[in-house]
C-alpha positions in Angstrom: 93.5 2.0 -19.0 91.1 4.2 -17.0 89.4 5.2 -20.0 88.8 1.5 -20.9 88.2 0.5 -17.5 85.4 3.1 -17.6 84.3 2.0 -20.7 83.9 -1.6 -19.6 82.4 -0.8 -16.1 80.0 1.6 -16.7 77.6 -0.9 -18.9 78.4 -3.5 -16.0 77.5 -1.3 -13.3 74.3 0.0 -15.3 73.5 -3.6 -15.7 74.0 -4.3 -12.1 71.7 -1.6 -10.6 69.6 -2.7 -13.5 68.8 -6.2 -12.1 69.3 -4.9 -8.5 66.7 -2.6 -9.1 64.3 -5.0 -10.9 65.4 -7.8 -8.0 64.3 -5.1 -5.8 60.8 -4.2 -7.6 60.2 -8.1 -7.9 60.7 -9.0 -4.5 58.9 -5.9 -3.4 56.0 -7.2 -5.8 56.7 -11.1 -4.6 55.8 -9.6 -0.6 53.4 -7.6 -1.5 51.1 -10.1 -3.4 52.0 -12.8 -0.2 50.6 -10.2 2.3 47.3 -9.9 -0.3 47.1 -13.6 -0.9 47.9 -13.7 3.0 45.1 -11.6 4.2 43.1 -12.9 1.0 43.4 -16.2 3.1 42.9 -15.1 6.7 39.6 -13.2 5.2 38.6 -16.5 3.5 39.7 -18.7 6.5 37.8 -16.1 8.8 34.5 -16.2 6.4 34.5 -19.7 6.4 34.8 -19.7 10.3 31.5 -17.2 10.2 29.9 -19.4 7.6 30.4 -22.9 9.5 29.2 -21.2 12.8 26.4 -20.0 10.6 25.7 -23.7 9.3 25.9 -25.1 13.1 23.9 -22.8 14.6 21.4 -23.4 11.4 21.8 -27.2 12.2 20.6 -26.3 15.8 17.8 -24.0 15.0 16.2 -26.9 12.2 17.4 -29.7 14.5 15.2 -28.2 18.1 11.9 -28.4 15.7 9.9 -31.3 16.5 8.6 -32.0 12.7 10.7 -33.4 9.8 12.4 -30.5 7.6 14.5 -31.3 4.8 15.9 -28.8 2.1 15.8 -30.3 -1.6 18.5 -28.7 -4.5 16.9 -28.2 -8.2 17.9 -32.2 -8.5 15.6 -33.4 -5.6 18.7 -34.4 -3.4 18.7 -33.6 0.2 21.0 -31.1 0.9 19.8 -30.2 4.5 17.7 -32.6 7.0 17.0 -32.3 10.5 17.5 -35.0 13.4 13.7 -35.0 13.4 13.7 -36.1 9.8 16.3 -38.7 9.7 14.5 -40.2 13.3 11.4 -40.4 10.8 12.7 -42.2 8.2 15.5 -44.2 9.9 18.4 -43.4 8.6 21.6 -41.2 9.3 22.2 -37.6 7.9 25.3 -39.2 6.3 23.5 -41.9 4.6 20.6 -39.5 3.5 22.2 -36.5 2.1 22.6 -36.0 -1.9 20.3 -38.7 -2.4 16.9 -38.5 -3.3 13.3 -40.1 -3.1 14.2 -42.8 -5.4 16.9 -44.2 -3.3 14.8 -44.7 0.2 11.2 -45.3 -0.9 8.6 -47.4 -3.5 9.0 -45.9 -6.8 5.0 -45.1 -6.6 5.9 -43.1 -3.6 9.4 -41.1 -4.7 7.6 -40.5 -7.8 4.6 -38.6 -6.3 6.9 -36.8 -4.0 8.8 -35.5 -7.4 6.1 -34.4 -8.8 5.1 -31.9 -6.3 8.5 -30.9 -6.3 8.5 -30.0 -9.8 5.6 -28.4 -9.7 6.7 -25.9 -6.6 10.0 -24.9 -8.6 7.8 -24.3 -12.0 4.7 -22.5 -10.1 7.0 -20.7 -7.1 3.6 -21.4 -5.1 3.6 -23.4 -1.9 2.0 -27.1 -1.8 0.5 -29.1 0.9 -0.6 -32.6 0.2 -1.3 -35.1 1.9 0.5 -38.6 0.6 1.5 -41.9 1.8 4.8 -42.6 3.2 7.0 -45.9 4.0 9.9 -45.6 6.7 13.1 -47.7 6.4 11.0 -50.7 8.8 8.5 -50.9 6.0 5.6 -49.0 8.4 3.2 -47.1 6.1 2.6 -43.6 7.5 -0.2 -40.9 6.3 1.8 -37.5 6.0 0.8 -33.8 5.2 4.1 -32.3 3.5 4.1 -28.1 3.2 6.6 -27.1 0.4 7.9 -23.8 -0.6 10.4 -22.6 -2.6 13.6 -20.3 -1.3 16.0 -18.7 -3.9 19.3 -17.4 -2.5 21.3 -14.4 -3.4 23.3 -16.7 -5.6 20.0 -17.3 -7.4 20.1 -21.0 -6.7 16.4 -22.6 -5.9 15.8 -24.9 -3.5 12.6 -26.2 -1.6 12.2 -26.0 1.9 9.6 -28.8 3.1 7.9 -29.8 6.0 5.8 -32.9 7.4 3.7 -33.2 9.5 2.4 -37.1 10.7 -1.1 -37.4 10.4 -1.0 -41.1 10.4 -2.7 -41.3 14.0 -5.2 -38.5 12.9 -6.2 -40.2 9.6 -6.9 -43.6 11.4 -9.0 -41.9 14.0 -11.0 -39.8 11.0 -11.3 -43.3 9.6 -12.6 -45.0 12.7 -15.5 -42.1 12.8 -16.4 -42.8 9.7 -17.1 -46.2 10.0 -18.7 -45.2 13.6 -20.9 -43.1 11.2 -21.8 -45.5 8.8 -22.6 -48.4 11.3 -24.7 -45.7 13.3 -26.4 -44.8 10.2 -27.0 -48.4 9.4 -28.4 -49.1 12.8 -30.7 -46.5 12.6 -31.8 -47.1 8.9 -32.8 -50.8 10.5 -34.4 -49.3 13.4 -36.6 -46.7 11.2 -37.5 -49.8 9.0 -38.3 -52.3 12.2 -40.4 -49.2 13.2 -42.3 -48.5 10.0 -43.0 -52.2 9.9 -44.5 -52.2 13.6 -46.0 -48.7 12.5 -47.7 -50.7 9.4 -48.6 -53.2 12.0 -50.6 -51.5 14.5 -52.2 -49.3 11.7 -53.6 -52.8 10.7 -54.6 -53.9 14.1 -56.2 -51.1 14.7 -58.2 -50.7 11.4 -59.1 -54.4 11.7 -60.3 -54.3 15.2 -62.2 -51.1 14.5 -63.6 -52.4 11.7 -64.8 -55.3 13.4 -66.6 -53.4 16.1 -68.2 -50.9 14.1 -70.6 -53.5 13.5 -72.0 -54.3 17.1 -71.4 -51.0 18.5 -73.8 -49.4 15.9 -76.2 -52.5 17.0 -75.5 -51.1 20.8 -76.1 -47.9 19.9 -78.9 -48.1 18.0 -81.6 -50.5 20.6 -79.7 -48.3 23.2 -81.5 -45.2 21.4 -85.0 -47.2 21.1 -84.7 -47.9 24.9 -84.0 -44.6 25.9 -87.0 -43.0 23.3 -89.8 -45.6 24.4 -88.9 -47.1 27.8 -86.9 -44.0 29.1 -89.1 -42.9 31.6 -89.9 -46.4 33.1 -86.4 -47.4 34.0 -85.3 -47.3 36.9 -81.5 -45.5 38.3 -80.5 -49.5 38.4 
């Protein structure tokens, strides 16, 4: 009975320290991949922390600057705007980000300002242009926009832009032109009022000296016949 006993335990008891044993490993493995995938989390959780602080005090830095600055992705959309920008075109952040031109201004408009785009992200050089621009009230602004293009470490390009209102500028560059061109019209009048009274008086005066010539060469001439024959005779009177 021993013998068989032994017989039958032995592969029972192996079996048992077997699964014990591999109970064991698993469960060590099991707490040992919770604590990774634990700190695995608390890095991510912590990274994302950095990364949102990051974001805000971006937000802050973009949103203290008095022009417009947006951030366009390789599609055109919006993916960063600035209070300054959404004030200029009158509408919320919410409302404006991931859509593009198309869906806020004239086609004629969106499409110009996705042109330049393009042609920053083939050329990698920076733009300025100056372009017309409708709000959300249906004002028409005059706007110099600066472009360039940023690549981050993941490689992904976007364009950083900037705008500047020159609408006020434009009008007043406007207004001295036309100042110019009336001045310059006013004067082209007055140079041809005084040609005409220079044409004038050149007549006057060639007709009234050409109608004394006449009797002063008379005066002249019995005034020299007096003074040759009579000249001694005449008295101071």
């Amino acid at each position: 009975w021993s013998t068989l006993f032994f017989s039958l335990f032995t592969p029972v008891a192996l079996l048992l320290l077997a699964v014990f044993s591999w109970s064991w490993a698993l469960r060590y493995q099991v707490e040992k991949k919770t604590r990774e995938l634990q700190k695995e989390l608390e890095d991510r959780r912590r990274a994302e922390e950095a990364l949102t602080i990051a974001r805000n005090h971006l937000d802050k830095i973009i949103d203290s600057i008095a022009d417009p600055v947006f951030v366009k992705d390789r599609n055109s959309r919006w993916v960063i705007l600035n209070e300054a920008f959404c004030r200029f075109l009158g509408h919320s952040r919410e409302d404006l980000i991931g859509k593009t031109d198309y869906d806020f201004f004239p086609r004629s408009e969106a499409e110009v300002f996705r042109e330049r785009d393009a042609w920053v992200f083939s050329t990698g050089k920076e733009d300025i242009n100056e372009e017309p621009f409708t709000d959300a009230s249906g004002q028409q602004h005059m706007i110099l926009t600066k472009k360039t293009l940023y690549t981050d470490p993941a490689g992904n390009d976007y364009i950083v832009g900037v705008i500047s209102d020159v609408t006020a500028r434009k009008r007043f560059e406007e207004e001295i032109r036309r100042f110019n061109e009336e001045l310059e019209l006013r004067v082209s009048e007055r140079t041809n009022e005084l040609e005409h009274a220079t044409r004038e008086m050149e007549s006057f005066t060639y007709s009234v000296s050409h109608d004394l010539r006449a009797p002063l060469r008379a005066i002249d001439g019995f005034s020299s016949i007096l003074l040759m024959e009579s000249g001694k005779k005449l008295t101071a009177d």
